[in-house]
N, C-alpha and C positions, 0 to 999 in steps of 0.2 A: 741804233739806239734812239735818234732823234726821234724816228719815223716813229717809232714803237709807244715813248712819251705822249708824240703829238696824239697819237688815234686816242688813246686813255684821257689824255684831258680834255678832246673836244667829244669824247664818251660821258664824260663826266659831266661836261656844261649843259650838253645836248637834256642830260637825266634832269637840269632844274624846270624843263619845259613840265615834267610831269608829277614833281615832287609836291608832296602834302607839306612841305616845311623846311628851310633853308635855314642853318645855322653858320655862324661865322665864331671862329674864338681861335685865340693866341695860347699860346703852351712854354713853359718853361720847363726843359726836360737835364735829365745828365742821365749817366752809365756808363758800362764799361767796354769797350773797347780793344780789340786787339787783333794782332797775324794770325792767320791761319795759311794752309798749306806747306808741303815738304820742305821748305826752302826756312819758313819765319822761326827766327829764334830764341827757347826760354830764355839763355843765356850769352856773354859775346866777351869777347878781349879787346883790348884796346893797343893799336900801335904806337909808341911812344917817341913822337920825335925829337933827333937830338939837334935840331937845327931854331930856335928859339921863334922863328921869323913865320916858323912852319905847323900848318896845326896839327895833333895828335888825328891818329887814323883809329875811328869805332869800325871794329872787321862786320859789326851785323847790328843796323838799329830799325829793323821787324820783328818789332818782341811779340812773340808769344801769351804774353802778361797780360793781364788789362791794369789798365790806368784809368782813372776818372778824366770822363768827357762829359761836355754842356752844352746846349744848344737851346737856339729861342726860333720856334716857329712860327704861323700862322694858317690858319688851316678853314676852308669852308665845304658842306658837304647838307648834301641832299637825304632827307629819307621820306619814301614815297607811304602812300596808306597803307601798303602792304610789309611796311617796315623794312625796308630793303635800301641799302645806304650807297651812293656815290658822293665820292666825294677827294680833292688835291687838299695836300698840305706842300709850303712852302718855307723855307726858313737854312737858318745858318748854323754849324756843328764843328763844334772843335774836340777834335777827334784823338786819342791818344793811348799811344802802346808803349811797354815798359818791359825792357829785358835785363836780367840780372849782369853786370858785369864782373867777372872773376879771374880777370891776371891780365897784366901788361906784358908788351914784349919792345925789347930796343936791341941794340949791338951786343950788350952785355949778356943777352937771355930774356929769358920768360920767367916772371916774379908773381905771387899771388896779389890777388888784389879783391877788393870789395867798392860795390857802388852800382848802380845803375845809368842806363841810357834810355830818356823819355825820346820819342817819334812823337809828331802833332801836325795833324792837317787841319788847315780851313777849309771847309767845304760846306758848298748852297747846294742843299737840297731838294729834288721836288719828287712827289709820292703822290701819284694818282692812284684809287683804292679802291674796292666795293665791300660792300659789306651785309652784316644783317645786326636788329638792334630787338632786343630783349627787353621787356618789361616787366620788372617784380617792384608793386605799389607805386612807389614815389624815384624807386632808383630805377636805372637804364643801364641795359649792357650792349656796347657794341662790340660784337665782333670781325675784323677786317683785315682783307688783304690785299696785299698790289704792287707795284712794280714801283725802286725809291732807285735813283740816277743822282747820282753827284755828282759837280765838276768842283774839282780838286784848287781852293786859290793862292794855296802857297803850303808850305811841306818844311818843319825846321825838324832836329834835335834839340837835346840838353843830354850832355855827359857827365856826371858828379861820380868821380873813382879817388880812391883812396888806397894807396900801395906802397908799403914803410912810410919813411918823412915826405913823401911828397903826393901834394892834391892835386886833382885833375879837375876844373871845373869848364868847360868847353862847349857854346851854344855855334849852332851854324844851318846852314840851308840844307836839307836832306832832296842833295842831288840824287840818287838813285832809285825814287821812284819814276818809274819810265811810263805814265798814262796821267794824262790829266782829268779821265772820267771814270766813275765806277759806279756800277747797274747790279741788281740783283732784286729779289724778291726778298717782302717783306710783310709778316703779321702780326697781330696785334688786338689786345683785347683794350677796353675801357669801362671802367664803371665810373657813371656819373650823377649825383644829385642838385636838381635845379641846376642852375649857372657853371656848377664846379664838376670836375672830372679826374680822374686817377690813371694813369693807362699805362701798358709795359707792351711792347713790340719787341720784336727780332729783325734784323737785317741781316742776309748771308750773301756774300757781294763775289760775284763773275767774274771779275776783271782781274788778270794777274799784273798785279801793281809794279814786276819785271818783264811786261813781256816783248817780246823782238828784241831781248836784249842781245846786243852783239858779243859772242864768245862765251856766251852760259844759257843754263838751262833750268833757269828757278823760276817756283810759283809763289807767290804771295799773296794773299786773298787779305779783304779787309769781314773781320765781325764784331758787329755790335748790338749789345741787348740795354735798351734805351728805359727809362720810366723819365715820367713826366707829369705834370700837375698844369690843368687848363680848365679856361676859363674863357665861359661863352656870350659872346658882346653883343649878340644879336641872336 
């Protein structure tokens, strides 16, 4: 994956040798966020422990769901006279998925219950891209695509369930993602006038966020459909 990064971004530097025009601009982006593959779940139970000292066990926090996620990038890119765009963006993303929670279980049995379990990663990410860019009058459309790798820099829950008289309110470190990077391809349109820009992308990520795990066989993919509003400083 390194290798793969590296060629795309000294692709992309190599293109300002011949580019009609270098812009630079920061983006403020959010969207949604969530599991994919056989394994991520709409919904999940909670195991109930009776030992006070001990935290509750969420059976499954790859929700299915999306949850609102935010991220602040920074991004520079080339388009040559022929209107043809290279170009990396860089920046930081917190990432987050939501699955329904609906029954506890302890010694006594399995009770209904209501509430959900939010999943949240940090993660820097870098998006080397090519593209082509559109002109009608005074607005600009780029359309673009390319390779977005993240490395993963920490991974929690939030648990908030509710079952008869008693509340579950339970935050902790989401040990069970087993890969600290994830790679996939990603597109993306923008329409921008002067300085300011609109843009929505897709990310569909490769990486199974359980894999080599020892004594199972689950897939969990991460997807997210981003929009964003930027602004260009140069």
């Amino acid at each position: 994956m390194k290798k793969v990064l590296l060629i795309l971004f000294i692709c992309t530097s190599a293109g300002c040798t011949f580019a009609q025009t270098t812009e630079y601009t920061v983006q403020l982006s959010s969207g949604l966020f969530s599991y994919g593959g056989k394994s991520a779940a709409s919904a999940t139970g909670v195991s109930v422990s009776d030992v006070l000292s001990e935290p509750h066990h969420v059976q499954d926090v790859f929700g299915k769901q999306n949850a609102l996620s935010y991220g602040l990038h920074a991004q520079m890119q080339t388009i040559t006279k022929n209107s043809f765009i290279m170009g990396v963006r860089l920046g930081f993303d917190r990432l987050s998925s939501k699955a329904d929670v609906t029954s506890t279980a302890s010694i006594v049995g399995n009770r209904p219950a209501h509430g959900k379990v939010v999943a949240s990663n940090s993660v820097v990410q870098l998006n080397p891209y090519l593209g082509y860019r559109l002109h009608t009058g005074n607005i600009h459309i780029d359309l673009t695509a390319g390779l977005n790798g993240g490395y993963i820099l920490s991974s929690q829950y939030h648990a908030i369930v509710e079952e008869q008289h008693n509340k579950i309110d339970q935050k902790g470190p989401n040990h069970r993602i087993n890969t600290k990077f994830d790679l996939g391809p990603v597109a993306g349109v923008s329409v921008g006038y002067k300085k300011v820009a609109l843009s929505a992308g897709y990310f569909h990520g490769l990486i199974n966020y359980q894999r080599d795990l020892i004594g199972a066989d689950r897939e969990i993919y991460s997807r997210y459909l981003r929009f964003g509003i930027s602004y260009r400083i140069f």
